[in-house]
C-alpha positions as CSV (number, residue, x, y, z in Angstrom):
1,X,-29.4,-44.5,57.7
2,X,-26.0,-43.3,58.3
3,X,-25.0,-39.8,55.7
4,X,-21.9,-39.9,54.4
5,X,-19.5,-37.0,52.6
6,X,-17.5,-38.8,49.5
7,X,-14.2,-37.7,48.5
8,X,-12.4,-38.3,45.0
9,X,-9.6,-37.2,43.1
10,X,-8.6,-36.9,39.6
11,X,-5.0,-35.5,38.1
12,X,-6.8,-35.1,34.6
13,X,-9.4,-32.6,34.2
14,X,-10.5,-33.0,30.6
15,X,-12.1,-36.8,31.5
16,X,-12.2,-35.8,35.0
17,X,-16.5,-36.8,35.3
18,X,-15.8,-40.5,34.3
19,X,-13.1,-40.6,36.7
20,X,-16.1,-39.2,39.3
21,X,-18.4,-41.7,38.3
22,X,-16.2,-45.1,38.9
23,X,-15.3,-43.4,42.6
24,X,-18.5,-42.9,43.6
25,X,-20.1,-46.0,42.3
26,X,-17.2,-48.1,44.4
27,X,-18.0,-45.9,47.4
28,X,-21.7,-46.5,47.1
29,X,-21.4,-50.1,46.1
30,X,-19.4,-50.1,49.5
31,X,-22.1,-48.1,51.7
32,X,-25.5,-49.3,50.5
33,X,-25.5,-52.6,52.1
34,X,-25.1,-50.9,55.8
35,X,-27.6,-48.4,54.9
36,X,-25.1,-45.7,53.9
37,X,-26.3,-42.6,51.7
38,X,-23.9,-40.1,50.3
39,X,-25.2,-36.5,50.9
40,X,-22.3,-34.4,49.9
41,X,-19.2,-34.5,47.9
42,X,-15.8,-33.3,47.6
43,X,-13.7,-33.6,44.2
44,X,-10.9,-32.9,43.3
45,X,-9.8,-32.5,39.7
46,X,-6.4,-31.3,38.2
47,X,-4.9,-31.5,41.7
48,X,-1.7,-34.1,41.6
49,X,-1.4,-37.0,44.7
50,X,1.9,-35.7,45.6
51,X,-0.2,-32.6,47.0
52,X,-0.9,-33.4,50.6
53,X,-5.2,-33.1,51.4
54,X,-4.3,-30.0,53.4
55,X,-3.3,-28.0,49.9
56,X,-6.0,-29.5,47.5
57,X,-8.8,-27.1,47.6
58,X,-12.1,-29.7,48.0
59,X,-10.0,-32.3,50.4
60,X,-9.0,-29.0,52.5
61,X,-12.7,-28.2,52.9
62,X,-13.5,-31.9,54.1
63,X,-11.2,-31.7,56.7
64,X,-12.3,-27.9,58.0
65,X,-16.3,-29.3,57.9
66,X,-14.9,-32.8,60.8
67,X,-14.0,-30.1,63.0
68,X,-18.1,-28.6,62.7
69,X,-21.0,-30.3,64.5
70,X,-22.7,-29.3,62.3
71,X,-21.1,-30.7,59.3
72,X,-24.3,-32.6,58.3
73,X,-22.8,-36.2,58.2
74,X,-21.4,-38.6,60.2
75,X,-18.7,-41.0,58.1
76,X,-16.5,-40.3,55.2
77,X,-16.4,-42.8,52.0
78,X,-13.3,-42.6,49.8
79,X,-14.0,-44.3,46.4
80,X,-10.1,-45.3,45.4
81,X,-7.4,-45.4,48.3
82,X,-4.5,-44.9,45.7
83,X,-6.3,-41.7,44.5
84,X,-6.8,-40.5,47.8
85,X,-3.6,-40.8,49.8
86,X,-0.1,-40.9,48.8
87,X,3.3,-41.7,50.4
88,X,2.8,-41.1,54.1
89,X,-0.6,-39.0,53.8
90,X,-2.4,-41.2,55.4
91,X,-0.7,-41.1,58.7
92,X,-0.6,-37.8,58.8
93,X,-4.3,-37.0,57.8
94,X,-6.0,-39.9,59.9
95,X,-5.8,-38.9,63.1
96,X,-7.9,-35.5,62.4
97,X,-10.6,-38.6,61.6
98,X,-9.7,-39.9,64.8
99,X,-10.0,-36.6,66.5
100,X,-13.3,-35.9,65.6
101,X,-14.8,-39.3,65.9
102,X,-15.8,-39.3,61.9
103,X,-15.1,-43.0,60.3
104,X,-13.9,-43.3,57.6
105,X,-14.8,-46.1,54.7
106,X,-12.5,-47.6,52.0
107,X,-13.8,-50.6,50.3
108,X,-10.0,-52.8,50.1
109,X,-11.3,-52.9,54.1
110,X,-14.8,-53.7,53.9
111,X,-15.8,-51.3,55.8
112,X,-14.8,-48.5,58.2
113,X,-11.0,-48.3,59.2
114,X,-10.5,-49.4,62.8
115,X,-7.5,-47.1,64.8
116,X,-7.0,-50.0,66.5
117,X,-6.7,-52.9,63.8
118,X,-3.0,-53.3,63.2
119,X,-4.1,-54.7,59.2
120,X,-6.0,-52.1,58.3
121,X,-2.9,-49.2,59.3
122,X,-0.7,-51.2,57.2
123,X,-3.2,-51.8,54.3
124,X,-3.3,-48.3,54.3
125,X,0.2,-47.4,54.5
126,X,0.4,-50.1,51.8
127,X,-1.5,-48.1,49.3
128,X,-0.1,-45.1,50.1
129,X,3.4,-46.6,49.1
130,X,1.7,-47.9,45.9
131,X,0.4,-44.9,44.6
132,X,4.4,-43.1,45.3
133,X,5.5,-46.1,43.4
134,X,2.6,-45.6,40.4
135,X,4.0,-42.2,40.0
136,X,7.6,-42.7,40.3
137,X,7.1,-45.4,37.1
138,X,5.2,-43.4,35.3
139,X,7.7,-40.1,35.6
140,X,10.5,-42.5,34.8
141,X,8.5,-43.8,31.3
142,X,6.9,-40.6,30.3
143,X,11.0,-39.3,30.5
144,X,12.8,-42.1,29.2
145,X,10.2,-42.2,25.6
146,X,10.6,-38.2,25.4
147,X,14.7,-38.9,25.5
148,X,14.2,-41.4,22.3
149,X,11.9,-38.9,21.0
150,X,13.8,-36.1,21.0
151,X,16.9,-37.5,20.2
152,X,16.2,-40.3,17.5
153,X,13.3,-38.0,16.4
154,X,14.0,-34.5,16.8
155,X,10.0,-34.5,17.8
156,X,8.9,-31.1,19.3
157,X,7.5,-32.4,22.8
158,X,5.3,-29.2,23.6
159,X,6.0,-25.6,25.0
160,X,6.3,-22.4,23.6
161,X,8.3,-22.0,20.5
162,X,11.5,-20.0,20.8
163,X,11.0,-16.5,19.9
164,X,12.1,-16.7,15.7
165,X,9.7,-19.7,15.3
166,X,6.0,-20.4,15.0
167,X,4.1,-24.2,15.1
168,X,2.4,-25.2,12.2
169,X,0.4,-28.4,12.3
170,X,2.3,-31.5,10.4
171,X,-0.2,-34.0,10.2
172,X,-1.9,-36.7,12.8
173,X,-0.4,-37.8,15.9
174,X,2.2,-40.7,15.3
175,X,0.6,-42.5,18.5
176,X,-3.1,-44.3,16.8
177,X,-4.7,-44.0,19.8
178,X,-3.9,-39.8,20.5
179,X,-4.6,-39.7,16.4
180,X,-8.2,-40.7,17.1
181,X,-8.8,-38.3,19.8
182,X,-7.9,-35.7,17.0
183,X,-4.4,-35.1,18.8
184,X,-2.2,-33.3,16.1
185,X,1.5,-33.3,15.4
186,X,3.6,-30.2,15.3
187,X,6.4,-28.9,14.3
188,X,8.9,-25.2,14.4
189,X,8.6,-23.1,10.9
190,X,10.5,-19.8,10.2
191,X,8.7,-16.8,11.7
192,X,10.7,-14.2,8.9
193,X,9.6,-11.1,11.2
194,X,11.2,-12.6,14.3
195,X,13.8,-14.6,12.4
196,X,15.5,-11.7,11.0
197,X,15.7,-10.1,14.6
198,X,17.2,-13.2,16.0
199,X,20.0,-12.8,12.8
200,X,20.7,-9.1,13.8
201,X,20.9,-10.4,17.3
202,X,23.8,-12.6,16.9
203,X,25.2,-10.2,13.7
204,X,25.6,-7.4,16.5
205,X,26.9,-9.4,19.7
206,X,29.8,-10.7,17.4
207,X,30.3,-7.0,16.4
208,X,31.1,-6.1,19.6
209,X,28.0,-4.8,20.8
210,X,26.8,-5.6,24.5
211,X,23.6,-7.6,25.6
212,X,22.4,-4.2,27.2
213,X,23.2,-2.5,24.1
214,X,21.0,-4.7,22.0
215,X,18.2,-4.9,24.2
216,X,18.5,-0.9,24.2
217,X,18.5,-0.6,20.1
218,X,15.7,-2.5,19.4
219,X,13.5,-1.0,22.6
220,X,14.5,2.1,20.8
221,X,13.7,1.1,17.6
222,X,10.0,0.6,18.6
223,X,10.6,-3.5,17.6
224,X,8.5,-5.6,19.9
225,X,10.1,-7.8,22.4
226,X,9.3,-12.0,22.6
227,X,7.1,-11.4,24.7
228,X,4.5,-8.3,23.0
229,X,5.2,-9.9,19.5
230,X,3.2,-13.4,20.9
231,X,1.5,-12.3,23.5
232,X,-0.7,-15.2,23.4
233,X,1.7,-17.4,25.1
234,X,3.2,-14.7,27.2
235,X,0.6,-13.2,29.0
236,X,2.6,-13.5,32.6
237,X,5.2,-11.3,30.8
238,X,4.6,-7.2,30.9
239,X,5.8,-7.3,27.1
240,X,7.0,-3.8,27.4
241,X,10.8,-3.6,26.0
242,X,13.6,-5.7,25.2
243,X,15.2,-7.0,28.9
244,X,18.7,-8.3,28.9
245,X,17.8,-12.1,29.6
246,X,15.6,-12.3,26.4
247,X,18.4,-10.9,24.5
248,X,21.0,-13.5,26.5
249,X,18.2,-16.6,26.1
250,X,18.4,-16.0,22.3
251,X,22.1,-16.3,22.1
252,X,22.1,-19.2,24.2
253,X,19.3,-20.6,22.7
254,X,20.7,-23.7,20.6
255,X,17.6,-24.8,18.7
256,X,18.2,-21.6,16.4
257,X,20.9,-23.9,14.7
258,X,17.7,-26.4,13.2
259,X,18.3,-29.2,16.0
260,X,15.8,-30.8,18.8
261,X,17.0,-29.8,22.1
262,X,15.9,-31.5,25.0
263,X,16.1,-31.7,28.7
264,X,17.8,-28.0,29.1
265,X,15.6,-27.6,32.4
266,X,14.1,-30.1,35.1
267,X,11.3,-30.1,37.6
268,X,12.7,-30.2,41.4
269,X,10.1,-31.3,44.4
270,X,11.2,-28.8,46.6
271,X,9.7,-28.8,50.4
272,X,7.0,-26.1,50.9
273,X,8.4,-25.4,54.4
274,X,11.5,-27.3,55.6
275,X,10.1,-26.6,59.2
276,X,6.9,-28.7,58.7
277,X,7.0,-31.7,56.1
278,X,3.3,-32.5,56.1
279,X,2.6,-29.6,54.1
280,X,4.4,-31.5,51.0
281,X,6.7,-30.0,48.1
282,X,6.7,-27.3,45.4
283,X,7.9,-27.9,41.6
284,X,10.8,-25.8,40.4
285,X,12.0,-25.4,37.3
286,X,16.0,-25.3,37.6
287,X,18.5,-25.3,34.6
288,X,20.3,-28.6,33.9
289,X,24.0,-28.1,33.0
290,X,24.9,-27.9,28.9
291,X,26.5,-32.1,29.4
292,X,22.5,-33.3,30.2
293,X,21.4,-31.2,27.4
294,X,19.6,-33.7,24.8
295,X,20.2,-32.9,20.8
296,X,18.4,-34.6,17.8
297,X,21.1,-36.3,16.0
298,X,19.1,-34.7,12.7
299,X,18.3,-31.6,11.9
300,X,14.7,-31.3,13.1
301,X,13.7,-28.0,11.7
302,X,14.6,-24.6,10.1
303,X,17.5,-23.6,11.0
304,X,18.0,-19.4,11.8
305,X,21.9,-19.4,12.3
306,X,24.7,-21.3,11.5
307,X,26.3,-23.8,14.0
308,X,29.5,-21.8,13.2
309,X,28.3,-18.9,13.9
310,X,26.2,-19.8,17.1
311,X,29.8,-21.4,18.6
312,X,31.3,-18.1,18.0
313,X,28.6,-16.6,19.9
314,X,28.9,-19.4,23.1
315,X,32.6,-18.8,23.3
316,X,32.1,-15.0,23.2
317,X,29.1,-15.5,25.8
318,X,31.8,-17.7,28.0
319,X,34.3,-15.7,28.0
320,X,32.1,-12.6,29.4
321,X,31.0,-14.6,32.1
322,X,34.4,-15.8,33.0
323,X,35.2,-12.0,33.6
324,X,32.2,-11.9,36.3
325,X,33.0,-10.9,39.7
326,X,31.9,-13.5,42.2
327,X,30.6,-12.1,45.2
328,X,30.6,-14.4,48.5
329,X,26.8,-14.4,50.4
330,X,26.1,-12.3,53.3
331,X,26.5,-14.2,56.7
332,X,23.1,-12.7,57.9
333,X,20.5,-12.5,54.9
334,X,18.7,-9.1,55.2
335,X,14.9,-9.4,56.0
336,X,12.6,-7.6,53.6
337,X,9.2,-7.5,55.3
338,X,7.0,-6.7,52.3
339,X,9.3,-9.5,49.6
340,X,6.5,-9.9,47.1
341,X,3.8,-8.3,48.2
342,X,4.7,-4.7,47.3
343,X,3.6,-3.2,44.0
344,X,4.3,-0.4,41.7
345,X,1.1,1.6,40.7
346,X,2.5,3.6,38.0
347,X,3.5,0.1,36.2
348,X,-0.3,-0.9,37.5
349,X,-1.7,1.6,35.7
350,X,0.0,0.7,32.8
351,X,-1.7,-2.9,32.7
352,X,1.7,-5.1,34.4
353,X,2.5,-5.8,37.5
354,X,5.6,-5.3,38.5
355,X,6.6,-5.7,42.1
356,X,9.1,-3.2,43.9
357,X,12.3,-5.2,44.8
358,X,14.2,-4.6,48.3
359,X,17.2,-2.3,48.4
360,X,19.5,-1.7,51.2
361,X,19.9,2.2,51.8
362,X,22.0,4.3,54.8
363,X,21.2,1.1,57.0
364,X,17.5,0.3,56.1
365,X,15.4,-1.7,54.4
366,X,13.7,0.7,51.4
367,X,12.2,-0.3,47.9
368,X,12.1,0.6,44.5
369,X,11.0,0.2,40.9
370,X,13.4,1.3,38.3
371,X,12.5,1.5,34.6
372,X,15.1,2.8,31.8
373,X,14.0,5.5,30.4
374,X,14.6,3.8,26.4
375,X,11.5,2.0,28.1
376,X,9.3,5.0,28.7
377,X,10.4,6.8,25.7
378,X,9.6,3.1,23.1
379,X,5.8,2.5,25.1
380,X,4.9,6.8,25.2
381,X,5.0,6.4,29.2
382,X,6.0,9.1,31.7
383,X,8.1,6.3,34.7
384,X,10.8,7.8,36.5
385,X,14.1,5.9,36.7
386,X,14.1,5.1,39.6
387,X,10.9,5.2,42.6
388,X,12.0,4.4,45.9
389,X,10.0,3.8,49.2
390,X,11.1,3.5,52.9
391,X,9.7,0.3,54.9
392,X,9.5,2.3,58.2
393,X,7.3,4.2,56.3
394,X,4.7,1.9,56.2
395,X,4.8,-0.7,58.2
396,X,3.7,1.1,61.3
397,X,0.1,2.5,59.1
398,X,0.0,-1.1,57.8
399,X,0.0,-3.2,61.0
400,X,-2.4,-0.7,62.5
401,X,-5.1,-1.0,59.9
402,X,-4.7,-4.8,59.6
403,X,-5.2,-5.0,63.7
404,X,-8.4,-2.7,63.3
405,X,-9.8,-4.1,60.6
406,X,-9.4,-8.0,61.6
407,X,-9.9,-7.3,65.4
408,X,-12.5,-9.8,66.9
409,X,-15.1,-6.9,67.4
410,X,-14.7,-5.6,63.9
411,X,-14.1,-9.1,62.6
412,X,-18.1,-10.1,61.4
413,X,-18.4,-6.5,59.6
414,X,-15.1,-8.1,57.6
415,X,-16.1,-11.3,57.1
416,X,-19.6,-9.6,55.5
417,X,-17.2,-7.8,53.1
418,X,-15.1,-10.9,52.3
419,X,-18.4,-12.9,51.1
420,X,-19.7,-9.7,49.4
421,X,-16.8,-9.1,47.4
422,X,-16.7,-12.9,46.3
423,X,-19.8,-11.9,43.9
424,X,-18.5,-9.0,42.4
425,X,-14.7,-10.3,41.6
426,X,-14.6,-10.2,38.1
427,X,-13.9,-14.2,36.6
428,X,-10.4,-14.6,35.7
429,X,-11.4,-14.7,32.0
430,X,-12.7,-11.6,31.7
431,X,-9.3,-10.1,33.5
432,X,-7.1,-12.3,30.4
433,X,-9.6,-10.8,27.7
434,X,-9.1,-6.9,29.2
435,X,-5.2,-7.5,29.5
436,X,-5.1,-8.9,26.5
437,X,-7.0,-5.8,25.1
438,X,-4.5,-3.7,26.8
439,X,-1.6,-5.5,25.0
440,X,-2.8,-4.9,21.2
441,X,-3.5,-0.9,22.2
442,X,0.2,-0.7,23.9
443,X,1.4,-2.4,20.9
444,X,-0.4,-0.4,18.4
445,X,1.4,2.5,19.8
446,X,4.3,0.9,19.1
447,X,3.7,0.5,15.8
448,X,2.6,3.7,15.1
449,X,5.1,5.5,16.4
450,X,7.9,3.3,14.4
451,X,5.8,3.8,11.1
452,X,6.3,7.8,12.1
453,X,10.2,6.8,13.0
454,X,10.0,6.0,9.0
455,X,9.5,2.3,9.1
456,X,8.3,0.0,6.2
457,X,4.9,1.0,5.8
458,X,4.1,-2.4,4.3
459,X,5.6,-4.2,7.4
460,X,4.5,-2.0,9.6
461,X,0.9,-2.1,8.5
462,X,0.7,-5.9,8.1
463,X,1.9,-6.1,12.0
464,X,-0.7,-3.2,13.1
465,X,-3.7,-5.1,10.7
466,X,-2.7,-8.3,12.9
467,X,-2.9,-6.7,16.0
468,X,-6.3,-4.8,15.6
469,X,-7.8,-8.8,14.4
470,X,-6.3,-9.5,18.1
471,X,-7.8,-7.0,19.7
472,X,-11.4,-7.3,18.0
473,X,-11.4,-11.1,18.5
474,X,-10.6,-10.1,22.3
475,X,-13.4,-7.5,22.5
476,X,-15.9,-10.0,21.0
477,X,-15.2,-12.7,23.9
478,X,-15.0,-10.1,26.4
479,X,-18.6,-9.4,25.7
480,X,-19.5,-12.5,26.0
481,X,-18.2,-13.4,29.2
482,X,-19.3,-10.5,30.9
483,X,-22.9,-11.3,29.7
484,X,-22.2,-14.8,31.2
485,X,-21.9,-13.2,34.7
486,X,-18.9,-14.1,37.4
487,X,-17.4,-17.8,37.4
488,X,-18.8,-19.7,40.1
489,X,-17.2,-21.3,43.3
490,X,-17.4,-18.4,46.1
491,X,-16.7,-19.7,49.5
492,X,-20.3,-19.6,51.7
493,X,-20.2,-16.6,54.8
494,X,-20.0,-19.7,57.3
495,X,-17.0,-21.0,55.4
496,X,-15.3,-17.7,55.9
497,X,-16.2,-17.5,59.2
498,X,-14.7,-21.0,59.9
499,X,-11.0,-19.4,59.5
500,X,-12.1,-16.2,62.1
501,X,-10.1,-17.3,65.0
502,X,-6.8,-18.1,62.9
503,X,-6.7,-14.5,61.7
504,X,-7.4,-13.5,65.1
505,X,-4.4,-15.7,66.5
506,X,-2.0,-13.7,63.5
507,X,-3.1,-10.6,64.6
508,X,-1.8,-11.0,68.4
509,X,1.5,-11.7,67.0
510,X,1.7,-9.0,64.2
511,X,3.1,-5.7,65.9
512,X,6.0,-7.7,67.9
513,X,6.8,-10.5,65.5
514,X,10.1,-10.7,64.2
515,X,10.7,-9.4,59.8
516,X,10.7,-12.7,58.7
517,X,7.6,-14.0,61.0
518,X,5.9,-10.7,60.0
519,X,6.3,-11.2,56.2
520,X,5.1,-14.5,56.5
521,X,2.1,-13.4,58.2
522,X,1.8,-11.0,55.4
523,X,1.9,-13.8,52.5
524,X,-0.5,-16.0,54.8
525,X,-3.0,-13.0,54.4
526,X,-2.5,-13.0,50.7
527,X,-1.6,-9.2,51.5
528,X,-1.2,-7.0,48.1
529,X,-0.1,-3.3,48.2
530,X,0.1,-0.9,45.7
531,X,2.6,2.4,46.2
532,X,1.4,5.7,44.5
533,X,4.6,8.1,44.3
534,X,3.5,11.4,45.3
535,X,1.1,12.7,47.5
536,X,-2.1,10.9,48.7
537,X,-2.9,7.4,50.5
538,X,-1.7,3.9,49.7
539,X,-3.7,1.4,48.9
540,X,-3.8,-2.8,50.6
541,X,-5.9,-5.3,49.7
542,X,-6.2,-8.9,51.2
543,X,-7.1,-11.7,49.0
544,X,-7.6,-14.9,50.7
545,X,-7.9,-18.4,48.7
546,X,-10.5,-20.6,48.7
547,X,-10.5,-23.8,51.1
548,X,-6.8,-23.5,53.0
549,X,-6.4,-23.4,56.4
550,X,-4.5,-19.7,57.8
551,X,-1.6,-21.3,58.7
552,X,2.4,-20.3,57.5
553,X,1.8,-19.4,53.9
554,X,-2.3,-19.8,53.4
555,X,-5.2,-18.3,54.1
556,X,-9.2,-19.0,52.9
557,X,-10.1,-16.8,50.2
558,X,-12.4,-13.4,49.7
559,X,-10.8,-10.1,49.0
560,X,-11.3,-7.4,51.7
561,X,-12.4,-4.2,49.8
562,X,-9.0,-1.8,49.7
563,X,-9.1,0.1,52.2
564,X,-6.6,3.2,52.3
565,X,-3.0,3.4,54.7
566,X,-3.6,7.0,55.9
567,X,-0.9,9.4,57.2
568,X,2.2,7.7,55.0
């Protein structure tokens, strides 16, 4: 009998079990004859080709388990080539087969690939190419219909509806075969509430007022911003205030004149790491320019403003920017060793996370968190305007405790941690549901205090009767997912401990690395820390992710229990 470890991979995770079954029964068909049996299995699901083996979570853990003896089989079958590799992923993934002496099956060879067969290298580059070409069509398709769409159409193709509109449903899905899986069509309808803020908007930038000057008036005016009026779609948003780029998005926004627009932004593959090309590319979204822009040559919806009165606005908003001073870019970019990982706990404790951004001060690196006071005043918080922190205050304190704590004689005792804290990480509903509760109280303040400012008390009332539906409706689930218990999929205590001598290797490096090498060290740890103004200790906390290897930018996964940075 020989055991074998099957790997699939789907894109779509709503039919993702079908997709499943026709791997494994073409792996199977494949093994059974030579006595094969499958004994374990790795899936993907919702994980694109494009993403190298080394990124997707289950192919990540097939590769660590070749390098253990242990592993419990001694082949691997994949079910579909095309699913499996793509582009050049083959050669770069093979030879860790190779290495470790595991075969690997794929039924367009019969069998086991051979190293040395010169067909089966090029079968397999083949497919590779195949499934890059698959994709490329399909992108090319998927664009070219949404162009007609939108433009012969004015169809809404998806997203969230500018700030002003809501969706309403508008019948079946033109497309029979999307109508009989109960896919609906939609389309934008007035939201009066936001409309008429989107009306005063433009009203006042034509008046002369200034983008900060609107975004400060209605802040003050206790009037929620896009992103607290729907917080349903805008949960990665703090929703506190009005912020000058929702104010500048609105006025630049040219769907409020009733037309389809289409195409205003694009997807860019961007390499992960220009320095190492096998770990594959990142999606960006970048702004096309105004000329690639896409408009339904019919009015597709409601419109809010005026076309007249939205080209006043565009020339008004070009000839501010035309004013801009354009400042050339340094000749040595300053390193910030804690970019990203550096939190605010004031804002924390306020349900957002904001992180601290660098600042350059009297020759060093410092950071801070500024917050305009119309911002405290409108949400009831006490922030100070500005909190500022010195790096050299910190690193010192930080590199010392990460040494201690990931130091090969202290390492098991933090490996024990890592897998105990798995188990008690709340699941990632339950932390939407209590932000989401968070939301509706911050916004019935809000409301509260602008009925007390003297504000329509039939308005008012409607929005705070909305909010408190929200907020029970979020309760109720809450409930029931904490009776449900934590989400599975906690990584085992060998699993952790398969990633021990990686952090061990980072932590030689750590006190005499360079700021850049250091910071990425930080981000490979998944590193998060949280500055307290004022007396007492800060607090880190390392989350690692599930399944990646510790290399430049990823880590395995657990969340060391915070532990405090004493003396700064």
């Amino acid at each position: 009998m020989i055991r074998l470890a099957f790997y699939g991979r789907t894109t779509t995770s709503p039919d993702w079990r079908a997709s499943r079954a026709w791997q494994f029964a073409r792996g199977k068909s494949l093994i059974e004859p030579f006595g094969g049996v499958i004994v374990v299995e790795f899936f993907d699901v919702d994980k694109s080709r494009s993403i190298p083996p080394q990124r997707r979570p289950e192919a990540s853990r097939l590769l660590a388990a070749l390098a253990d003896p242990d592993r419990g089989f001694e082949a691997v079958v994949v079910g579909e080539p095309q699913r499996a590799f793509y582009g050049n992923q083959f050669g770069n993934t093979f030879p860790l087969f190779e290495h470790y002496g595991v075969p690997l099956w794929v039924p367009e060879v019969g069998g086991p690939i051979d190293p040395a067969n010169e067909a089966h290298d090029m079968i397999m580059s083949t497919f590779g190419s195949l499934s890059k070409g698959e994709r490329n069509r399909i992108k090319v398709r998927v664009r070219a219909a949404m162009f007609a769409q939108a433009q012969m159409e004015g169809r809404y193709l998806g997203g969230r509806p500018p700030y002003g509109y809501l969706l309403i449903d508008a019948g079946p899905h033109p497309n029979p075969a999307k109508a009989a899986d109960g896919k609906r069509l939609h389309v934008l309808a007035i939201d009066e509430r936001a409309a008429a803020v989107v009306v005063r908007i433009f009203a006042e930038f034509l008046a002369g007022f200034g983008i900060y000057a609107i975004a400060e008036r209605l802040t003050r005016e206790g009037i929620p911003c896009p992103s607290a009026h729907d917080r349903g779609r805008n949960r990665h948003r703090c929703g506190l205030a009005w912020s000058k780029s929702a104010v500048r998005a609105i006025l630049a926004n040219p769907r409020y004149t009733g037309r389809q627009v289409w195409n205003r932004q694009r997807k860019d593959e961007v390499l992960l790491d220009v320095t190492d090309v096998t770990l594959g590319h990142t999606t960006k979204m970048r702004w096309n320019d105004q000329g690639q822009w896409i408009y339904s040559e019919q009015i597709a919806h409601p419109p809010v403003i005026d076309d007249e009165t939205f080209a006043q606005a565009q020339r008004l908003l070009a000839a501010k920017n035309a004013r801009k001073v354009v400042r050339r870019p340094r000749s040595s970019p300053r390193a910030y060793v804690l970019r990203g990982v550096l939190f605010c706990g004031i804002c924390r404790r306020l349900g957002t996370a904001r992180r601290m951004q660098g600042s350059w001060n009297n020759g060093q690196p410092y950071y801070r968190c500024t917050f305009p006071a119309e911002y405290a005043q409108a949400n009831h918080i006490r922030h100070p305007r500005a909190i500022y922190l010195r790096e050299a205050e910190v690193i010192p304190e930080l590199d010392t405790w990460l040494t201690q704590t990931l130091h090969p004689t202290r390492l098991p005792a933090t490996l024990d941690a890592l897998a105990a804290a798995q188990h008690s990480e709340p699941s990632p509903e339950a932390a939407r549901l209590r932000e989401e509760i968070a939301a509706c109280d911050r916004q019935l303040d809000q409301y509260r205090a602008t009925l007390d400012a003297g504000g329509d008390p039939g308005v008012v009332g409607q929005w705070i009767t909305e909010t408190q539906a929200r907020k029970l409706t979020a309760e109720t689930r809450l409930r029931a997912c904490q009776a449900t218990g934590p989400a599975p999929g906690c990584m085992s205590k060998q699993e952790i401990a398969a990633v021990a001598g990686a952090l061990t290797g980072l932590m030689e490096v750590l006190h005499d690395a360079e700021p850049a090498d250091k910071a990425d060290i930080y981000a490979a740890l998944g590193l998060r820390l949280t500055y307290h103004p004022g007396p007492g200790p800060r607090m880190a906390t390392v989350r690692l992710e599930p399944g990646r290897s510790c290399t430049k930018g990823s880590c395995p996964r657990g969340d060391l229990n915070p532990h405090a940075l004493n003396g700064h």
